[in-house]
The first five atom37 places (N, CA, C, CB, O) and aatype in JSON, in Angstrom:
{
  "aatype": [20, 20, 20, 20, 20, 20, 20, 20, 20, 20, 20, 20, 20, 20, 20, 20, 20, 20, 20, 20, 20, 20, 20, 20, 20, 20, 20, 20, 20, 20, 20, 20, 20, 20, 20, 20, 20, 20, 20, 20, 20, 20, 20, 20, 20, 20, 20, 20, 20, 20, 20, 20, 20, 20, 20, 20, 20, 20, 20, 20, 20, 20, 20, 20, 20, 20, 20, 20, 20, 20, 20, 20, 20, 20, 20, 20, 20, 20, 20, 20, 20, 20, 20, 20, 20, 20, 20, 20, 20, 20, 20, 20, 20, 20, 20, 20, 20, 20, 20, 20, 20, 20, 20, 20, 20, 20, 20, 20, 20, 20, 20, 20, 20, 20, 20, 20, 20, 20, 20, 20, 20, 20, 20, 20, 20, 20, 20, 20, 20, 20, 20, 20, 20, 20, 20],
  "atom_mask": [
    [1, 1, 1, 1, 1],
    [1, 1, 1, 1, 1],
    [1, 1, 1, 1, 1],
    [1, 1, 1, 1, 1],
    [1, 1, 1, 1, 1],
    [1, 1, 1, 1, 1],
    [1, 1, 1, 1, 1],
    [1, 1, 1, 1, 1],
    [1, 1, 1, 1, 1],
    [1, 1, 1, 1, 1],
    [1, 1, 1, 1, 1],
    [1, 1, 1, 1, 1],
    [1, 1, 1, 1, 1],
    [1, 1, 1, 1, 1],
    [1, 1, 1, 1, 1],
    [1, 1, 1, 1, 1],
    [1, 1, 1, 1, 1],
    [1, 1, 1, 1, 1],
    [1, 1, 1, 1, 1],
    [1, 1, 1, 1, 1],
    [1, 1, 1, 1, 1],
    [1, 1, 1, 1, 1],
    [1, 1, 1, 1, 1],
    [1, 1, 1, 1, 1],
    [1, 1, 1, 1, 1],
    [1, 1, 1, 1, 1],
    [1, 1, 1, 1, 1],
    [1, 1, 1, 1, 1],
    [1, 1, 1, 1, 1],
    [1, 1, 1, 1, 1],
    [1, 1, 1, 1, 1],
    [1, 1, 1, 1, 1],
    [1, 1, 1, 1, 1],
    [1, 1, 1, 1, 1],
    [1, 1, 1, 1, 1],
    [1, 1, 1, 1, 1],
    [1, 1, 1, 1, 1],
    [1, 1, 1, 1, 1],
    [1, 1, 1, 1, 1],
    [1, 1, 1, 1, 1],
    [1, 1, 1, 1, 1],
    [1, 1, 1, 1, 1],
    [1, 1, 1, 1, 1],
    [1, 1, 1, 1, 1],
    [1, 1, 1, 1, 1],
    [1, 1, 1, 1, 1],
    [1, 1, 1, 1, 1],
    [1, 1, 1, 1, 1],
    [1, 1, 1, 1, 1],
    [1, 1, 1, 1, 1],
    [1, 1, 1, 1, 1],
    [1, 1, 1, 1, 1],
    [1, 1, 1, 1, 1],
    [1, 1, 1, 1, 1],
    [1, 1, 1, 1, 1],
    [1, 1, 1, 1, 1],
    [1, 1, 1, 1, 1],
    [1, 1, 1, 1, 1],
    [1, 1, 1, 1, 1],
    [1, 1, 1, 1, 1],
    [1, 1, 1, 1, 1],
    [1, 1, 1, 1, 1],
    [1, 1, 1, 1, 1],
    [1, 1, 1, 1, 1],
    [1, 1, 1, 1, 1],
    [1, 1, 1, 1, 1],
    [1, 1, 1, 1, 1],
    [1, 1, 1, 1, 1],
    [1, 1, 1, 1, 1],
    [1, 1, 1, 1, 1],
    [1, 1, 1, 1, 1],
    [1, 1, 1, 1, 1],
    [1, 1, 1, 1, 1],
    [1, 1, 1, 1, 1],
    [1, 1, 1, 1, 1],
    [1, 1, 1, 1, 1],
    [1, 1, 1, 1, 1],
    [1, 1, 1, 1, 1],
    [1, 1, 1, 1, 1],
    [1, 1, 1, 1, 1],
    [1, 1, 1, 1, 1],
    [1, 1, 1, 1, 1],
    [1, 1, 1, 1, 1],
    [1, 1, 1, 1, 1],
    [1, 1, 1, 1, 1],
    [1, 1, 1, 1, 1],
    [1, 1, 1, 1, 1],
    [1, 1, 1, 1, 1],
    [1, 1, 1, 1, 1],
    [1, 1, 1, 1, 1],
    [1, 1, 1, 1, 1],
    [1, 1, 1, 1, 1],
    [1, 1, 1, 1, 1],
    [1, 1, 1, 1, 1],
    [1, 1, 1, 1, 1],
    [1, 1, 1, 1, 1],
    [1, 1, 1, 1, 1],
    [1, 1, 1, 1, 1],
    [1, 1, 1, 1, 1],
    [1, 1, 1, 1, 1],
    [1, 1, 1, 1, 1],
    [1, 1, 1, 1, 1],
    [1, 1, 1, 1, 1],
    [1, 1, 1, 1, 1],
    [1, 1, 1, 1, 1],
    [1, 1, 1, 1, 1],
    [1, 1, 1, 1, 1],
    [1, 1, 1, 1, 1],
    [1, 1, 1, 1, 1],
    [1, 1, 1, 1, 1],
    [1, 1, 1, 1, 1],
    [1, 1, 1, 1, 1],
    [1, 1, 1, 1, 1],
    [1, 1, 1, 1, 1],
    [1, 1, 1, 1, 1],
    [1, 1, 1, 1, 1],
    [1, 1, 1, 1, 1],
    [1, 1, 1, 1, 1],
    [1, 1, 1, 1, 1],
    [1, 1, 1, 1, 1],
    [1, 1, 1, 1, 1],
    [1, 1, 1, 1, 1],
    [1, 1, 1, 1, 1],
    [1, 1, 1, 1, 1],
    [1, 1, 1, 1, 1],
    [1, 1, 1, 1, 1],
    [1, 1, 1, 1, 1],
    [1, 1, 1, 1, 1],
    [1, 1, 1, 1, 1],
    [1, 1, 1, 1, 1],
    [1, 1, 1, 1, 1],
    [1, 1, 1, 1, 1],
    [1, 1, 1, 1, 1],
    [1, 1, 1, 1, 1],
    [1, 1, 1, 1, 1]
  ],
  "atom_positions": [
    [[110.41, 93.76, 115.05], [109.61, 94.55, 114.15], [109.77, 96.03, 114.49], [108.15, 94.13, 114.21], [109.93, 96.48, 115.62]],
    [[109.71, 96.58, 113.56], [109.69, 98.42, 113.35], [109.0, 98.72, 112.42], [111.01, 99.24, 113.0], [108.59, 97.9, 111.6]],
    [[108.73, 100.12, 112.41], [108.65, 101.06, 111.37], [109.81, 101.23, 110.29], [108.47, 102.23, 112.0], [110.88, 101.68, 110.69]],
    [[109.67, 100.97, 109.21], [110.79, 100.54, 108.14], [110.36, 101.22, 107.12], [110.99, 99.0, 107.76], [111.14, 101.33, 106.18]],
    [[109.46, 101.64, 107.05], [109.31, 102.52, 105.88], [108.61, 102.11, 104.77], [110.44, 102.86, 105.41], [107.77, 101.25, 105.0]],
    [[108.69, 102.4, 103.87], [108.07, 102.05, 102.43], [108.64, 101.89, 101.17], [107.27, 102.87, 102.13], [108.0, 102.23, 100.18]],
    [[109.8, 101.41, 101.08], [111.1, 101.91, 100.02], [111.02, 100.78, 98.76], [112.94, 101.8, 100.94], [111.12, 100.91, 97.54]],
    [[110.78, 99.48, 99.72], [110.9, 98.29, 99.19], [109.96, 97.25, 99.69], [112.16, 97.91, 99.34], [109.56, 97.19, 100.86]],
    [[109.62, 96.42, 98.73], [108.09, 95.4, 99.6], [108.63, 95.19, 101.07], [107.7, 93.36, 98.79], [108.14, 95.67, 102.08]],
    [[109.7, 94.39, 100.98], [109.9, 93.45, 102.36], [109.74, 95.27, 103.44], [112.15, 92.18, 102.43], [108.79, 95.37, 104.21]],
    [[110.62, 96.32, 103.33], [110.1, 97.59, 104.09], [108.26, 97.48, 104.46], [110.47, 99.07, 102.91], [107.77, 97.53, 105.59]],
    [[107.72, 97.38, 103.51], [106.55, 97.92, 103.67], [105.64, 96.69, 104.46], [106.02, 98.44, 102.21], [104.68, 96.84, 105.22]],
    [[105.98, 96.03, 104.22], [105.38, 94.26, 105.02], [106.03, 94.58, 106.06], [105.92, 92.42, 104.34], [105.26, 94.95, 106.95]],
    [[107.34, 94.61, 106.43], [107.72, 94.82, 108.39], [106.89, 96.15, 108.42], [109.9, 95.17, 109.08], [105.89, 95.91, 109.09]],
    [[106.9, 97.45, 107.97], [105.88, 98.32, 108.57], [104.92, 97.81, 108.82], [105.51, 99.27, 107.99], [104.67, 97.65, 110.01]],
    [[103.94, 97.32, 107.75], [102.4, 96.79, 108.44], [102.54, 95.94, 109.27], [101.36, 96.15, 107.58], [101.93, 96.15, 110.32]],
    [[103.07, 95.13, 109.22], [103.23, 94.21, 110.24], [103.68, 94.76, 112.05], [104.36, 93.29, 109.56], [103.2, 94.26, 113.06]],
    [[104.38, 95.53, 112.01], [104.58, 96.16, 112.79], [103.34, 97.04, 113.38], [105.56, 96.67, 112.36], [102.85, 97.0, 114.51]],
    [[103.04, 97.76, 112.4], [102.02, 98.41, 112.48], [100.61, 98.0, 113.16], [101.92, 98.66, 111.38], [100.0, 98.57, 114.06]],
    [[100.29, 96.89, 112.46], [99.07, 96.09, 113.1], [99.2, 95.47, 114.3], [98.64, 95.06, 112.31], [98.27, 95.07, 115.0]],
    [[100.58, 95.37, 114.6], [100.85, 94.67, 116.5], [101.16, 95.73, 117.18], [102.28, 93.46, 116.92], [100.45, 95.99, 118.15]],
    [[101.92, 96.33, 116.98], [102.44, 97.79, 117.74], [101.93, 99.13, 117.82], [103.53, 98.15, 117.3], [101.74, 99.79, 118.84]],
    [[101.68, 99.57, 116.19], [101.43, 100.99, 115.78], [99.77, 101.37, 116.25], [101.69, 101.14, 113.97], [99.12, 100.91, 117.18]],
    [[99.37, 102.51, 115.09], [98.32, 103.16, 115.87], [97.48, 102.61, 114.74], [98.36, 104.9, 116.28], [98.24, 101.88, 114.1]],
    [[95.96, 102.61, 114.04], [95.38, 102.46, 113.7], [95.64, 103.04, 111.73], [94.62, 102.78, 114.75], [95.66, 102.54, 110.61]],
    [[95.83, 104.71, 112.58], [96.11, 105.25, 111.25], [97.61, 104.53, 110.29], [96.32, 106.95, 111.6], [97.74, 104.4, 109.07]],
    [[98.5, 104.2, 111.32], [99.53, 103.39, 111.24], [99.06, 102.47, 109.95], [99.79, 102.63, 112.67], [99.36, 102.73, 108.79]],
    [[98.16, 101.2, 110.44], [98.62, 100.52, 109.94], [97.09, 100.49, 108.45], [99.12, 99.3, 111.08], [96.88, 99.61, 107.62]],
    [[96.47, 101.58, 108.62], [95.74, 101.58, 107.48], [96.96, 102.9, 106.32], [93.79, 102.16, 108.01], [96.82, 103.09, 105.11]],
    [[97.61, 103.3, 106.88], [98.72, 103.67, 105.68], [99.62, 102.47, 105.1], [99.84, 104.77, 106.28], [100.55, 102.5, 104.31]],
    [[99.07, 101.53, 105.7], [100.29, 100.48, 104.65], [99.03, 99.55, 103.59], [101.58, 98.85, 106.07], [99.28, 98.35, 103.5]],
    [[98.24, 99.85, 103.13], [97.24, 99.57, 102.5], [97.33, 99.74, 101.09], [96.33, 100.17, 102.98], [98.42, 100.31, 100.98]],
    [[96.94, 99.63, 100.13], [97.49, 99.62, 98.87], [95.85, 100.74, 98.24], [97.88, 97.61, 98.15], [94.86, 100.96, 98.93]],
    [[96.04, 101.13, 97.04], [94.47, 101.67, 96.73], [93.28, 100.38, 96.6], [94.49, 102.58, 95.09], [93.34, 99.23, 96.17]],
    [[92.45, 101.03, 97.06], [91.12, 99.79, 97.28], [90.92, 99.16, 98.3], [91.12, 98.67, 96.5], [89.91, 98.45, 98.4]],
    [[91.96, 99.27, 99.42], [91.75, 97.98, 100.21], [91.15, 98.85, 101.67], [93.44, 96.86, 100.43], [90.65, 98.3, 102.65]],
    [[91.38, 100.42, 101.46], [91.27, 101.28, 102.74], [89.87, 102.13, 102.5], [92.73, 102.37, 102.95], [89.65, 103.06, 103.27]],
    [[88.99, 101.88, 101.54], [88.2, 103.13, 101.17], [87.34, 103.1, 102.3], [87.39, 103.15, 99.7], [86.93, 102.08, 102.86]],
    [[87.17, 103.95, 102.53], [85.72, 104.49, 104.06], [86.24, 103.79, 105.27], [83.61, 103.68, 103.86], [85.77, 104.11, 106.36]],
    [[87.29, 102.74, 105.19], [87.82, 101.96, 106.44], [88.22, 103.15, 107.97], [89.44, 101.05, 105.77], [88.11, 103.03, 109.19]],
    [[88.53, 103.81, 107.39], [89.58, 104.67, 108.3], [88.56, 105.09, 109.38], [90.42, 106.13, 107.47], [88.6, 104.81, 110.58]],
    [[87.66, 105.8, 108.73], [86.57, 105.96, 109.96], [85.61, 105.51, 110.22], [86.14, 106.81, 110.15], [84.67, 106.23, 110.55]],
    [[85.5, 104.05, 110.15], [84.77, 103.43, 110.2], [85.16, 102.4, 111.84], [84.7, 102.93, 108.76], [85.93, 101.46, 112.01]],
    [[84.14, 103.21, 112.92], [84.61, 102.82, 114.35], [84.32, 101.09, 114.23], [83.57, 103.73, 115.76], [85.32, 100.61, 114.76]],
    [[83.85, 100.48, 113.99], [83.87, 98.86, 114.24], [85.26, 98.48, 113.22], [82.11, 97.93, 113.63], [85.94, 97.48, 113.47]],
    [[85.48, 99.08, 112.45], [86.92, 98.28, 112.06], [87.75, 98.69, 112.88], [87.58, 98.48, 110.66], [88.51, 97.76, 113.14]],
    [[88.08, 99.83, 113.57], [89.21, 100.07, 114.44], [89.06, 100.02, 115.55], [89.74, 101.05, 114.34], [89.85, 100.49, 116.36]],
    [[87.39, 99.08, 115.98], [87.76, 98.1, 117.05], [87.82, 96.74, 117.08], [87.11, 98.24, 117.89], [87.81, 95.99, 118.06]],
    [[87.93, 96.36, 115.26], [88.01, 95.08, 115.04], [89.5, 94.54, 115.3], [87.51, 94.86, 113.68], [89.82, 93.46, 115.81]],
    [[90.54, 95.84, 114.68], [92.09, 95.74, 114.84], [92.48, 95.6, 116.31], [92.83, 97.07, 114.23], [93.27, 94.81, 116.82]],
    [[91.68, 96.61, 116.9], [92.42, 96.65, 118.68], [91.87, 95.09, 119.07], [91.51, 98.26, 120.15], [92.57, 94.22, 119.59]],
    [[90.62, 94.97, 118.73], [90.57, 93.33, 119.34], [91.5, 92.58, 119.1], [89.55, 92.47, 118.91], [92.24, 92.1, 119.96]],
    [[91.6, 92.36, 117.7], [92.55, 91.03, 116.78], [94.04, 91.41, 117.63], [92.74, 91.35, 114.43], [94.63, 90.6, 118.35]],
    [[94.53, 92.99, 117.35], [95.91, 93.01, 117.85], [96.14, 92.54, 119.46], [96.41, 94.49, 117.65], [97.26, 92.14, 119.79]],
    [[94.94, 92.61, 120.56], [95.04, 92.52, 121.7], [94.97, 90.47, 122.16], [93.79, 93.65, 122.21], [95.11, 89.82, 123.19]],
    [[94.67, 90.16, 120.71], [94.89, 88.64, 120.66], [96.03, 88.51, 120.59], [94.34, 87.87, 119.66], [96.72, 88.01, 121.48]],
    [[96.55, 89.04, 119.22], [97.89, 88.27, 118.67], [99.04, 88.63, 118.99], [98.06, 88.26, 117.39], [100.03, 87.95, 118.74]],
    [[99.08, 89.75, 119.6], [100.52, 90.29, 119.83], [100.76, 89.59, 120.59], [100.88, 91.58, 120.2], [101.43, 88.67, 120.13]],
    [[100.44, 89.43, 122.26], [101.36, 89.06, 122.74], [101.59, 87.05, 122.29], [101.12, 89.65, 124.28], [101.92, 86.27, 123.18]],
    [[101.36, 86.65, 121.06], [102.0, 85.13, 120.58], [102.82, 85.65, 119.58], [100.9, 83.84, 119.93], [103.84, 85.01, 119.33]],
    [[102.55, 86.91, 118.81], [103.35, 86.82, 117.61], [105.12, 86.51, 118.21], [103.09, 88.45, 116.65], [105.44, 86.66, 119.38]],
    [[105.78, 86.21, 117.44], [107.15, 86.01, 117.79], [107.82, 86.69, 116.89], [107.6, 84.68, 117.84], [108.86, 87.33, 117.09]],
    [[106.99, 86.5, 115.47], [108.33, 87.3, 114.49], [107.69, 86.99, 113.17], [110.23, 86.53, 114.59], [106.52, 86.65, 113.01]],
    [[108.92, 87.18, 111.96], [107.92, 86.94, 110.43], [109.55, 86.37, 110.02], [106.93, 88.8, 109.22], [110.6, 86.63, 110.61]],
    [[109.38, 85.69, 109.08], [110.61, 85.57, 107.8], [110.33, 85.24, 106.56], [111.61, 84.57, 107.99], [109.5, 84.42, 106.17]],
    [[111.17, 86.04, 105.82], [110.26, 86.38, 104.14], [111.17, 85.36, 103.53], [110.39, 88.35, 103.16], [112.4, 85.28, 103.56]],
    [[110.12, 84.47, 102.87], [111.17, 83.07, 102.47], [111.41, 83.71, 100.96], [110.25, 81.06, 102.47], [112.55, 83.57, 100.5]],
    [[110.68, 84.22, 100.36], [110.64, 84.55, 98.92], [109.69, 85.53, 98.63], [110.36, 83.41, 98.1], [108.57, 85.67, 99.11]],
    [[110.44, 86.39, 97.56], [109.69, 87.32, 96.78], [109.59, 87.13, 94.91], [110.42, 88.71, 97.2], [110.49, 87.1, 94.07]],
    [[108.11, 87.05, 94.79], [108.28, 86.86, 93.43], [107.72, 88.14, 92.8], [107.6, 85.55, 92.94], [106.72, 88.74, 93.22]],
    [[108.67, 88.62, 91.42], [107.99, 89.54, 90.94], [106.91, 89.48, 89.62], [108.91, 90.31, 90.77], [107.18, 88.63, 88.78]],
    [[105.91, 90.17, 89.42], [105.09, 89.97, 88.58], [105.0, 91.48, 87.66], [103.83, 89.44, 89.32], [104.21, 91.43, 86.73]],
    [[105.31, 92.03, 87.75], [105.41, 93.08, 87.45], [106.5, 94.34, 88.11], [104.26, 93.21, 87.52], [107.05, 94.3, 89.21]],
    [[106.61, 95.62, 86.88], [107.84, 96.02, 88.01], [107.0, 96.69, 89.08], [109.18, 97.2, 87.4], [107.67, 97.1, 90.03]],
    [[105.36, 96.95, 89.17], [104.95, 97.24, 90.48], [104.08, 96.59, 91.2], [104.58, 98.24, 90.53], [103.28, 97.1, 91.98]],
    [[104.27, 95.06, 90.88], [103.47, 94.14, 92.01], [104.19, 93.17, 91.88], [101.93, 93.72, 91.87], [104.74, 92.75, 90.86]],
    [[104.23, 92.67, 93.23], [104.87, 91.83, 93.89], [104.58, 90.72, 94.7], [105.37, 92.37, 94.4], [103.71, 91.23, 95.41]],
    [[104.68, 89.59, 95.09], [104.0, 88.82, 95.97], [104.89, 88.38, 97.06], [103.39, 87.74, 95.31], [105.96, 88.36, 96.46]],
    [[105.16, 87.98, 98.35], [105.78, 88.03, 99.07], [105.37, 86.71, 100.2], [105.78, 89.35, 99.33], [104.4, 86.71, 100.95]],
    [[106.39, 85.67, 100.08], [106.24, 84.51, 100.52], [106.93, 84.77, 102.0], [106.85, 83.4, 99.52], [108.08, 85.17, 102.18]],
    [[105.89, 84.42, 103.08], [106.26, 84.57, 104.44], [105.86, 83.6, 105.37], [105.83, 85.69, 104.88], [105.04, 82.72, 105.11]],
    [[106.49, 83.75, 106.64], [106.48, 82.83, 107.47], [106.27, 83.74, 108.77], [107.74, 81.9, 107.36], [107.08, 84.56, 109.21]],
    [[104.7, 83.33, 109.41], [104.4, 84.29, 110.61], [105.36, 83.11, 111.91], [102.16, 84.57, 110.92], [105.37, 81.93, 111.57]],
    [[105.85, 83.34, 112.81], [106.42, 82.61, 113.85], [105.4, 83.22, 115.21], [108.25, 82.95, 113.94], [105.57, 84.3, 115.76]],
    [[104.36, 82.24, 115.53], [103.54, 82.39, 116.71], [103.67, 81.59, 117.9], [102.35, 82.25, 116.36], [104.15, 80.49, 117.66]],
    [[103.4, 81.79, 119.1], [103.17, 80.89, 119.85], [102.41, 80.37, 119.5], [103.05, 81.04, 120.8], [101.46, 80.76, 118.84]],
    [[102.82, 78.73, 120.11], [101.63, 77.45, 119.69], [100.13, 77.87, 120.19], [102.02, 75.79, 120.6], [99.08, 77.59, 119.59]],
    [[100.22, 78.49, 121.21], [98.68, 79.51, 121.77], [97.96, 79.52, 120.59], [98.9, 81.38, 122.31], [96.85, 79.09, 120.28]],
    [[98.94, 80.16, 119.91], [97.98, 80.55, 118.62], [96.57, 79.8, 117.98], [98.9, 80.48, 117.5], [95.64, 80.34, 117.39]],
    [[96.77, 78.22, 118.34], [96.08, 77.23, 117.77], [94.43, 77.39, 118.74], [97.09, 75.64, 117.94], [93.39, 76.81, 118.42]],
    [[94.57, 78.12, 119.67], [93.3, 78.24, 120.68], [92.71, 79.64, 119.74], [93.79, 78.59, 122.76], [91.71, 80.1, 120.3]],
    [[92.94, 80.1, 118.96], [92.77, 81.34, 118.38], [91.89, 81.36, 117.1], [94.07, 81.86, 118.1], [90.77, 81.84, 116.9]],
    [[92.99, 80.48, 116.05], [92.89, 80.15, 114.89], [93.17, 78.77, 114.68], [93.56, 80.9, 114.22], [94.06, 78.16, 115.27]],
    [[92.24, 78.17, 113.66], [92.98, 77.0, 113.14], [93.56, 77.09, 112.22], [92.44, 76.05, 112.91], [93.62, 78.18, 111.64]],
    [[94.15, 76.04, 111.77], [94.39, 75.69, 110.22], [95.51, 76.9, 109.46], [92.68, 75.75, 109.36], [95.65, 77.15, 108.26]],
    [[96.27, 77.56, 110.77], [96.97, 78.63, 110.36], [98.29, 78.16, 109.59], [97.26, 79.49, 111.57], [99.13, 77.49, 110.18]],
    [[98.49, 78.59, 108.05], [99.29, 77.92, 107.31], [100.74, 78.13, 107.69], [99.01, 78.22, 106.0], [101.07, 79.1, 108.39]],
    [[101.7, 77.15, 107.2], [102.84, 77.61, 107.93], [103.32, 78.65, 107.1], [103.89, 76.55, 108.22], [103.88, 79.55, 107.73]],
    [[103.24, 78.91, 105.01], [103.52, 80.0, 104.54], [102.14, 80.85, 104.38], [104.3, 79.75, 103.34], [101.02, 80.35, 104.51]],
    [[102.46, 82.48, 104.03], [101.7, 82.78, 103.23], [101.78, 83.94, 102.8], [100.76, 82.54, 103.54], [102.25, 84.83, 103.49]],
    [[101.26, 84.18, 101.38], [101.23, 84.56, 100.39], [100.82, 86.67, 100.32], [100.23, 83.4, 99.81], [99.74, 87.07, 100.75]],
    [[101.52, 87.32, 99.94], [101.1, 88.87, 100.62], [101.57, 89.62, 99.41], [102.0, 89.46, 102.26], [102.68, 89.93, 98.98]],
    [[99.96, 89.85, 98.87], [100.42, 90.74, 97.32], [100.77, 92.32, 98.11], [98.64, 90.91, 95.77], [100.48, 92.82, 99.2]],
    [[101.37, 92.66, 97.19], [102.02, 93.93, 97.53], [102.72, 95.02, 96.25], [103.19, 93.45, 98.52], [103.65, 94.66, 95.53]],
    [[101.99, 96.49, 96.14], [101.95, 97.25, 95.1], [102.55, 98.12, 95.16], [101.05, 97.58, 94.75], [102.65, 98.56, 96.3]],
    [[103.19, 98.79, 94.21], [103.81, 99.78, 94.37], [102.94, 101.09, 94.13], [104.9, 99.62, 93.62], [102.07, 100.87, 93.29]],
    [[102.92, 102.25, 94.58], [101.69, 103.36, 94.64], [102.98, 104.42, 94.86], [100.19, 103.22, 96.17], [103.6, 104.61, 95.91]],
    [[103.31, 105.3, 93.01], [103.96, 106.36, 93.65], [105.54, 105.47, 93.92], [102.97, 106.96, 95.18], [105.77, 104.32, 93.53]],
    [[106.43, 106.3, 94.64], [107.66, 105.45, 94.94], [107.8, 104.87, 96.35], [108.88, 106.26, 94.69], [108.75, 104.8, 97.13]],
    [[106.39, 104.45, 96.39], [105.74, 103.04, 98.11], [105.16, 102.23, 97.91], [104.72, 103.33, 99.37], [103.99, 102.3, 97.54]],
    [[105.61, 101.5, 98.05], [105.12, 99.84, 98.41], [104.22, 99.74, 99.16], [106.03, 98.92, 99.06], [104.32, 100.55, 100.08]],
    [[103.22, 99.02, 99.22], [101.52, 99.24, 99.98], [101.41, 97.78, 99.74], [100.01, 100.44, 99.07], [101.9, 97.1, 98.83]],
    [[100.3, 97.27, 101.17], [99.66, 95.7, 100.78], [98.83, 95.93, 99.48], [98.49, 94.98, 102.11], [98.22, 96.95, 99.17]],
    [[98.91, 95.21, 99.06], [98.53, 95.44, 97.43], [97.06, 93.99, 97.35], [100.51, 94.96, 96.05], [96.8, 93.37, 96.32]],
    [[96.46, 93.8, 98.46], [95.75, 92.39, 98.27], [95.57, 91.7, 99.85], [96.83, 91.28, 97.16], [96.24, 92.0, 100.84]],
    [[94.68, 90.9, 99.78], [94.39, 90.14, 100.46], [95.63, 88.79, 101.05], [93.28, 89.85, 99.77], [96.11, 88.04, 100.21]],
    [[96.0, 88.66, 102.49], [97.23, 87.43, 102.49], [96.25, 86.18, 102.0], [98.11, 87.06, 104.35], [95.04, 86.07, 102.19]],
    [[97.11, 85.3, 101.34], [95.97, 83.83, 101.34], [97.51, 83.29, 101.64], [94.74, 83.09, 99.5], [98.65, 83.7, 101.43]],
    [[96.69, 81.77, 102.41], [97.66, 80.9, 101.66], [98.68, 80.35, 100.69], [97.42, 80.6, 101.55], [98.53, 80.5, 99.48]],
    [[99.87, 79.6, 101.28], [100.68, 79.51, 100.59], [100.32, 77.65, 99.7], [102.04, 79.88, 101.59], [100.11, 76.57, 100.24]],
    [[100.38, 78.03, 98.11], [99.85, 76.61, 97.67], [101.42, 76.51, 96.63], [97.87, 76.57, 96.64], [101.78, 77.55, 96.07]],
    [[102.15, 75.39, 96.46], [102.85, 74.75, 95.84], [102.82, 75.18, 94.54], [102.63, 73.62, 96.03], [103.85, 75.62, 94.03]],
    [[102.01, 75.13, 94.04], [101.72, 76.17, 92.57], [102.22, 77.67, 92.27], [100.19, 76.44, 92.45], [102.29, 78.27, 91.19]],
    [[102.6, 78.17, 93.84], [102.87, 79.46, 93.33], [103.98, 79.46, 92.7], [102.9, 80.42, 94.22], [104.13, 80.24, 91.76]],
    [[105.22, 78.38, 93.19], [106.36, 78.78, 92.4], [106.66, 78.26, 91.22], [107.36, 78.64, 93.01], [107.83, 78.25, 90.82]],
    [[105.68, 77.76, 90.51], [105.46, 77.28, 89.48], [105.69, 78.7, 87.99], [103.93, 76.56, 89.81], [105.71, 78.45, 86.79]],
    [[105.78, 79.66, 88.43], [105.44, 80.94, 87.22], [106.32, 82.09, 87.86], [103.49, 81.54, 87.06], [106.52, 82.09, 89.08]],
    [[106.68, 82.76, 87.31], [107.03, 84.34, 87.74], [108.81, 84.07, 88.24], [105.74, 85.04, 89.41], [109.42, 83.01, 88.28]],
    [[109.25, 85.35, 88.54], [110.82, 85.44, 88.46], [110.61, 85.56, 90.39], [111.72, 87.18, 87.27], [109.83, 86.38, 90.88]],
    [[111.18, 84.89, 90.98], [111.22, 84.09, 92.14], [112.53, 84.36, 92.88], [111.05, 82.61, 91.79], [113.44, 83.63, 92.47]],
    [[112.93, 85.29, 93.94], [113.75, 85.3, 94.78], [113.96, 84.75, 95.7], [113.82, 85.94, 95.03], [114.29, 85.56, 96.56]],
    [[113.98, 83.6, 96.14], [114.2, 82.87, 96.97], [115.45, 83.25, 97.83], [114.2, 81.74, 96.4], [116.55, 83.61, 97.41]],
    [[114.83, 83.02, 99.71], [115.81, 83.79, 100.67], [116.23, 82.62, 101.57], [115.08, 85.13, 101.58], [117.38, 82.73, 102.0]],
    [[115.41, 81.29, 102.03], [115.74, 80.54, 102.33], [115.63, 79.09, 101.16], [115.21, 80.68, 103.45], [115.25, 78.97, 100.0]],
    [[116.24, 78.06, 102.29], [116.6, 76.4, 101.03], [114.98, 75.86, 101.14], [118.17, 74.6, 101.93], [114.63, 74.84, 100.54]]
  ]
}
């Protein structure tokens, strides 16, 4: 993971992602889409909610792989992924899905989380123009 920029969804998903294990706070509330950051920034219990969560997960995260991107528009996007954790992970969280689902907007000529991650459900690839990266 790096800083990758904002050019293109899958860019802007390794930034946050990066961002939220590695980067600084302000980091990873710039990869936010409009709505999802309002009053967050200085708001001290969320940016010691991140240092907690990140001081969990980093050291299990292992990695991400973007199985598919579907588009819904030419500035939203949804982005089918695969977090790779240590099995640790399961003392953490349960029920952690193996895909999931990461709307993502375009703002301007940057790509921003555009939404909440949920789960990945069988239905999604049911609609929309679908890039598929793995079989």
């Amino acid at each position: 993971m790096a800083y990758a920029g904002y050019a293109t969804p899958e860019a802007a998903l390794e930034t946050m992602t990066w961002a939220m294990m590695k980067g600084t706070y302000e980091q990873a509330t710039e990869s936010l889409g409009p709505g999802m950051s309002s009053g967050e920034s200085n708001d001290p219990k969320t940016r010691e909610q991140l240092e907690t969560s990140r001081n969990k997960l980093e050291p299990l995260f292992k990695g991400m792989q973007i199985a598919a991107i579907k588009t819904l528009t030419d500035d939203r996007v949804e982005i089918k992924v695969k977090l790779d954790f240590d099995p640790a992970i399961s003392q953490l969280t349960s029920n952690l899905p193996e895909f999931m689902i990461q709307p993502m907007v375009k703002v301007g000529d940057q790509w921003k989380l555009g939404g909440s991650t949920r789960g990945y459900q069988e239905a999604w690839e049911n609609n929309g123009l679908i890039q598929s990266f793995v079989p």
